[in-house]
Residue frames as qw, qx, qy, qz and C-alpha x, y, z in Angstrom:
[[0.000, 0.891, 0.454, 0.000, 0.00, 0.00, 0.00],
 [0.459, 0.512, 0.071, 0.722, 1.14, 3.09, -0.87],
 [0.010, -0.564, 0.287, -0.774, 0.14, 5.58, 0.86],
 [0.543, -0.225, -0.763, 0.269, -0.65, 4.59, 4.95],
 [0.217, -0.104, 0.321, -0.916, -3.20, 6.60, 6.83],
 [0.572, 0.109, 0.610, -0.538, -6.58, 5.17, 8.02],
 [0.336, 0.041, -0.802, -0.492, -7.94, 2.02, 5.38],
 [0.801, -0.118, 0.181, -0.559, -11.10, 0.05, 5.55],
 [0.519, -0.356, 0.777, 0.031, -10.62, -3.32, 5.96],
 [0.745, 0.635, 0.206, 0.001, -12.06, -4.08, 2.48],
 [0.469, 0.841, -0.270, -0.013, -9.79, -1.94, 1.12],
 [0.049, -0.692, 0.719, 0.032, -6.78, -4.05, 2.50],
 [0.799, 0.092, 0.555, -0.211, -8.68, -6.74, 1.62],
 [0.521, 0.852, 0.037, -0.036, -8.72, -5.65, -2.20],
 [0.120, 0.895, -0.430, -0.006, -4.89, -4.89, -1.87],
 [0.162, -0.494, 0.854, 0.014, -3.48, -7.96, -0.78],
 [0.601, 0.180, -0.615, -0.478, -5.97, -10.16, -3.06],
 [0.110, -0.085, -0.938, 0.317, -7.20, -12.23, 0.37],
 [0.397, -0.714, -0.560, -0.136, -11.21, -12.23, 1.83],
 [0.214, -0.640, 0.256, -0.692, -12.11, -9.62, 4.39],
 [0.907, -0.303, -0.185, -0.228, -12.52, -12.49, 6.53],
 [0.906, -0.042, -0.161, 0.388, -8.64, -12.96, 6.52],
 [0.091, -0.730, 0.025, -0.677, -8.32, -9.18, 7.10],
 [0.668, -0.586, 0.075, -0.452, -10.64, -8.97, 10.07],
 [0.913, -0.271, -0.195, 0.234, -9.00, -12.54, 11.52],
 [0.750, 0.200, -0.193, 0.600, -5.42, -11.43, 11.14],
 [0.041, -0.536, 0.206, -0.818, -6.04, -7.70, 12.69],
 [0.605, -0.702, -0.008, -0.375, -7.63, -9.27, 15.85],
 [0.973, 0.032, -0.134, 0.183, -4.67, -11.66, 16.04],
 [0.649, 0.205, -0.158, 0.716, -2.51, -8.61, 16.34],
 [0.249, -0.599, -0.545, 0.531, -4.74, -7.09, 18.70],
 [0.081, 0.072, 0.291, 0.950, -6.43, -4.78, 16.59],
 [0.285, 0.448, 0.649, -0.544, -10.21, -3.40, 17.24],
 [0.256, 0.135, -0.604, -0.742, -11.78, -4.18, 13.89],
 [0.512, 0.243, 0.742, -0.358, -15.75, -6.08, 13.88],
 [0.685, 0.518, 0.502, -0.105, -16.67, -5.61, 10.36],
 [0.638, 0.283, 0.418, 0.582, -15.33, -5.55, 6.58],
 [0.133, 0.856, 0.129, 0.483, -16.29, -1.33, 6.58],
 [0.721, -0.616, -0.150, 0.279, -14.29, -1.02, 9.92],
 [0.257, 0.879, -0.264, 0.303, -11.22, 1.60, 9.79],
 [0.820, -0.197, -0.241, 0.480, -8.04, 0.72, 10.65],
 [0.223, -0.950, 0.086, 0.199, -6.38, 3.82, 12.76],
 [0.377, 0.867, -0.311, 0.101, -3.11, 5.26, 11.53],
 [0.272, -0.646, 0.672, -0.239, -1.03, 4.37, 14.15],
 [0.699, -0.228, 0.673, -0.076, -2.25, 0.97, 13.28],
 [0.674, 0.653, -0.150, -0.310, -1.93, 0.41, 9.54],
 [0.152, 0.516, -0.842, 0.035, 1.40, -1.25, 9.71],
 [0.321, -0.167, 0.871, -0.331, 0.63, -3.84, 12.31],
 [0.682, 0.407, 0.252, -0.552, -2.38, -4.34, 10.19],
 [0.735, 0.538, -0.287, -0.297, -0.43, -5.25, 6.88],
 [0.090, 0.532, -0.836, 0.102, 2.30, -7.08, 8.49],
 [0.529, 0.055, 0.795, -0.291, -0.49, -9.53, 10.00],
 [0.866, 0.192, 0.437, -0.148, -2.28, -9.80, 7.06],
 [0.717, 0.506, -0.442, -0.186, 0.55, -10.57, 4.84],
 [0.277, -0.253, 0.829, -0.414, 1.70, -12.76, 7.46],
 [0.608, 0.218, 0.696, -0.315, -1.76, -14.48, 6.77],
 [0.586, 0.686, -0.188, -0.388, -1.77, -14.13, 3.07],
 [0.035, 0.630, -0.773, -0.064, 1.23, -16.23, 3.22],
 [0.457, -0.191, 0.810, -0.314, -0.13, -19.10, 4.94]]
């Protein structure tokens, strides 16, 4: 992702070519407060966000 400042979880869903399902898992897994594919991911957490789900993208 290019630029990194609040995303919906679709939209990093959409970027790393996985379900919002594998989104939403991987961001609670890194202790993120996300409940639903239109959910915003906070700035400060956008990293920790892609690193889990390409972490799960992997798998």
């Amino acid at each position: 992702m290019e630029n990194h400042s609040k995303v919906r979880v679709y939209e990093l869903a959409h970027e790393f070519d996985v379900t919002t399902q594998v989104v939403l898992e991987a961001c609670v897994k890194a202790g993120l407060n996300v409940k639903s594919h239109s959910g915003t991911i906070e700035d400060a957490d956008v990293w920790a966000a892609v690193k889990a789900v390409k972490a799960a993208a992997q798998k």
